[in-house]
Structures are given as structure tokens and as C-alpha cells.
C-alpha positions as CSV (number, residue, x, y, z in Angstrom):
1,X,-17.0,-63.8,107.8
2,X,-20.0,-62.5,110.4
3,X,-18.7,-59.2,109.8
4,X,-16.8,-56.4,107.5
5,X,-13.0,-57.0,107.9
6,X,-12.4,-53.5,107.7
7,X,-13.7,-50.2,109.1
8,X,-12.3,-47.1,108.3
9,X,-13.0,-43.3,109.4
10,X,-15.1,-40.9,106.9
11,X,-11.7,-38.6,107.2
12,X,-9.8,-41.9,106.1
13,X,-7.6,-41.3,109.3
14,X,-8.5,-44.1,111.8
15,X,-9.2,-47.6,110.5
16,X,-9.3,-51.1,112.4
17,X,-9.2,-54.8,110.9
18,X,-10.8,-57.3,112.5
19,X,-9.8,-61.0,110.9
20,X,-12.6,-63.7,111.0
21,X,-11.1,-65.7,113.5
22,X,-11.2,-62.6,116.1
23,X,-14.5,-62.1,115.0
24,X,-15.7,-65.8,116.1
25,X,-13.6,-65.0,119.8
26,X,-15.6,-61.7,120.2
27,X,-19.4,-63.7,119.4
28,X,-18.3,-66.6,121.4
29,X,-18.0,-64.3,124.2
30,X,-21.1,-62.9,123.3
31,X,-23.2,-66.4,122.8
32,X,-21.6,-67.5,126.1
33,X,-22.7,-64.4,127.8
34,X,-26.3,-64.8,126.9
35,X,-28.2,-61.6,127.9
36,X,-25.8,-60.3,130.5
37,X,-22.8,-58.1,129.2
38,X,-19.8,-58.6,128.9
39,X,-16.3,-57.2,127.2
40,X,-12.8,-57.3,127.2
41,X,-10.0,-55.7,125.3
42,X,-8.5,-56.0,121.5
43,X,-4.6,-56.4,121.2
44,X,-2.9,-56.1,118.4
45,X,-0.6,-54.0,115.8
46,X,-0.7,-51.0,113.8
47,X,-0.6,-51.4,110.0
48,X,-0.9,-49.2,107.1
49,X,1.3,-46.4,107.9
50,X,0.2,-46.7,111.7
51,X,-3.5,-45.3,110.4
52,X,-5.2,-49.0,111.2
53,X,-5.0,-51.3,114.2
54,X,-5.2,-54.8,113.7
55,X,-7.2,-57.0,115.9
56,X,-4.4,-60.3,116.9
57,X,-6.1,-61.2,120.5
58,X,-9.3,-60.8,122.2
59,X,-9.8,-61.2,125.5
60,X,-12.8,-62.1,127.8
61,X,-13.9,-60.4,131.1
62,X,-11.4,-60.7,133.3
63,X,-12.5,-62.4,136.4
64,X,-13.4,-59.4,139.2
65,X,-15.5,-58.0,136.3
66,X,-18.8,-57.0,137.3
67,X,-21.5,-58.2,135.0
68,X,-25.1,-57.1,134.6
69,X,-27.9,-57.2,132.0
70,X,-27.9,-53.4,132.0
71,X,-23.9,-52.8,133.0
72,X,-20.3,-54.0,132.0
73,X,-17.7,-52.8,134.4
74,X,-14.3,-54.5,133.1
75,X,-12.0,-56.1,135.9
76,X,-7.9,-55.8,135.6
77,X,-7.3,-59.2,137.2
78,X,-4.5,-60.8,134.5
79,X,-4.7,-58.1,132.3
80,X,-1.5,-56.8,133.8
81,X,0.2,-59.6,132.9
82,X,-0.4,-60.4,129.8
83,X,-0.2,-57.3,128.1
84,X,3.2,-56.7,129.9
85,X,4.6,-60.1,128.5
86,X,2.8,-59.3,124.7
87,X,4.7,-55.3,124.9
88,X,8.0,-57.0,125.3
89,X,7.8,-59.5,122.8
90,X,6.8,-56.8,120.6
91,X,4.0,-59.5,119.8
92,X,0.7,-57.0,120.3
93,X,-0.5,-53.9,122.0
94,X,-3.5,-52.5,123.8
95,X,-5.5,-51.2,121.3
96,X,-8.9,-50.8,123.1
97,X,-11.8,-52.3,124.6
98,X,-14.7,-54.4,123.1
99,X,-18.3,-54.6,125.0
100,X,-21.6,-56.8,124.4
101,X,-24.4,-55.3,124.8
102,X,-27.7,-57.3,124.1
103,X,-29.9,-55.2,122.6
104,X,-31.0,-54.0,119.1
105,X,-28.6,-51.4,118.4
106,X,-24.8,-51.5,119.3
107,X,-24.5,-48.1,120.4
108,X,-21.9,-47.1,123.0
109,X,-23.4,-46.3,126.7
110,X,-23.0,-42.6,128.5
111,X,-20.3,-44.5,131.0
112,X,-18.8,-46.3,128.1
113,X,-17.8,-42.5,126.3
114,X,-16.7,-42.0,129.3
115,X,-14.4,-44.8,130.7
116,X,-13.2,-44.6,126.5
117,X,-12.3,-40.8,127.3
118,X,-10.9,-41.6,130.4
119,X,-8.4,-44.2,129.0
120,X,-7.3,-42.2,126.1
121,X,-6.4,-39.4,128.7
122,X,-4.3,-41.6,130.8
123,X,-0.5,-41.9,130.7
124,X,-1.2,-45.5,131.9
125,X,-2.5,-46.7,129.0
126,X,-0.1,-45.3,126.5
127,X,-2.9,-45.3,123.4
128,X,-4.6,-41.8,123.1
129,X,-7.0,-43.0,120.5
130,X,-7.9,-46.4,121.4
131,X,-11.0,-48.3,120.0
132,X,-14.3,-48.8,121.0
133,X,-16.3,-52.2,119.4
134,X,-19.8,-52.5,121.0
135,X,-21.4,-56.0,119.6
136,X,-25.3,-56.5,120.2
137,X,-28.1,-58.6,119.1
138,X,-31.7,-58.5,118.9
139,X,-32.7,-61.6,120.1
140,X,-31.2,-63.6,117.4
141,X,-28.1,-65.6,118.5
142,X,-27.3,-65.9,114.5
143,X,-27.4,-62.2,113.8
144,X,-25.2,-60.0,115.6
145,X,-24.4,-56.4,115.1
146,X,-21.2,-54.4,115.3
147,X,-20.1,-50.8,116.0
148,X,-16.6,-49.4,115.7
149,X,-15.4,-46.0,117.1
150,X,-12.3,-44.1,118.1
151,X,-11.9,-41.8,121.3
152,X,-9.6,-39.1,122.1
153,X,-10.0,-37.2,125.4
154,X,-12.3,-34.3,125.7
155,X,-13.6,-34.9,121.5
156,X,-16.4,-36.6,120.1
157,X,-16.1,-40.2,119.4
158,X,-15.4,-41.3,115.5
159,X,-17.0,-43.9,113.7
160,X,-16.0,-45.7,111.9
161,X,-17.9,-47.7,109.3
């Protein structure tokens, strides 16, 4: 496993699984992306008495992203789609939004608090607490890094470690 399968809140509250296989998807991405970031979003289910998402599906950038070495805007071309055909299967649900950023430290961008608060204030989305995951490296394509946080709109992220 490249990563901890679970990460939980201090509070205990919030907690997200990510299985190994999900993992791989996310650093594929990564690799593939070299040092230009990237993202997509996690789908999945709640587990544990609704307290912890777990990661099912990880997608790439959609294609009318907008990719940079210093910025990741995520594009909605498909996304549509899909998560419409996964909500009425009752297969997996928008849980959040994963981002690459390659550098050192995984730590979430100004804009990227933002677009999180943003989404967990809009009716759209239908998650008020969705997920943050913001894999980096340092320059080594076998070591990556990972950092997990929840957002609600107008609070201060939560890790969760």
C-alpha cells in the first residue's frame, strides 16, 4: 500500500478510506502528469455510520481542464454524466476532489480552500463536507505524499490524519 488506508478526524467525526487500488489510480495520474498538476474527483459511499467516505472511483482531469505547473483548474466535461448514471444506480457518490501538486509538501492552495468552500456551499453539489486529497512529491517519482481534509462553508478546513 503507497499510503494509510484510513484517515480519520482528531474529533473522530470525519474519516475517508482510500483502498490500494484507488491509491495506484490517484499516482498514475500523478506520474502521468509529470510536473504539471492535475486532479479530479473521488466517488464513492459512506460507511461506518455515515462518519467515513469510501474512495470506489477516481477520476482524471476531465478534458477542458486547464493545467499548469503552478495551477489546476478542474473542467466538467463528462463529469455530468457519469456521476448522474453512478447516483441512480446507487453505485457511488461525489465525495470530493483530489489535486497533484508537485512539490514538497501537499498542502492545499489559497484557491483550492476556496473552490472546496465554494462546493460545500452549493446546492449543486449536494455534499456539504466533501473531501480534499492534495498528492505531491519532491522530485521523487517513488515517494509521494498525501494530505486529507474536510471543508464546510465559511469554517476552517479539518484534517485529517
Amino acid at each position: 500500500m503507497l499510503f494509510p488506508y484510513e484517515y480519520w478526524s482528531e474529533c473522530g467525526k470525519f474519516g475517508l478510506q482510500i483502498p490500494e487500488k484507488q491509491q495506484g489510480e490517484l499516482i498514475s495520474f500523478c506520474r502521468n502528469a509529470g510536473s504539471i498538476e492535475t486532479g479530479g474527483i473521488l466517488l464513492g459511499r459512506y460507511v461506518e455510520a455515515d462518519s467515513c467516505a469510501l474512495v470506489t472511483i477516481v477520476t482524471g482531469p476531465p478534458p477542458d481542464s486547464r493545467q499548469t505547473s503552478s495551477a489546476f483548474d478542474r473542467g466538467v466535461n463528462g463529469l455530468q454524466q457519469l456521476l448522474d448514471r453512478l447516483w441512480t444506480k446507487n453505485e457511488a457518490y461525489y465525495l470530493g476532489e483530489w489535486h497533484y501538486h508537485p512539490a514538497q509538501v501537499p498542502t492545499a492552495s489559497p484557491q483550492d480552500k476556496l473552490q472546496m468552500q465554494s462546493i460545500a456551499g452549493s446546492q449543486d453539489y449536494a455534499c456539504p463536507e466533501p473531501l480534499l486529497v492534495i498528492v505531491s512529491h519532491g522530485g521523487n517519482t517513488t515517494e509521494f505524499h498525501l494530505a486529507v481534509s474536510v471543508h464546510r462553508s465559511k469554517m476552517q478546513p479539518i484534517a485529517l490524519k
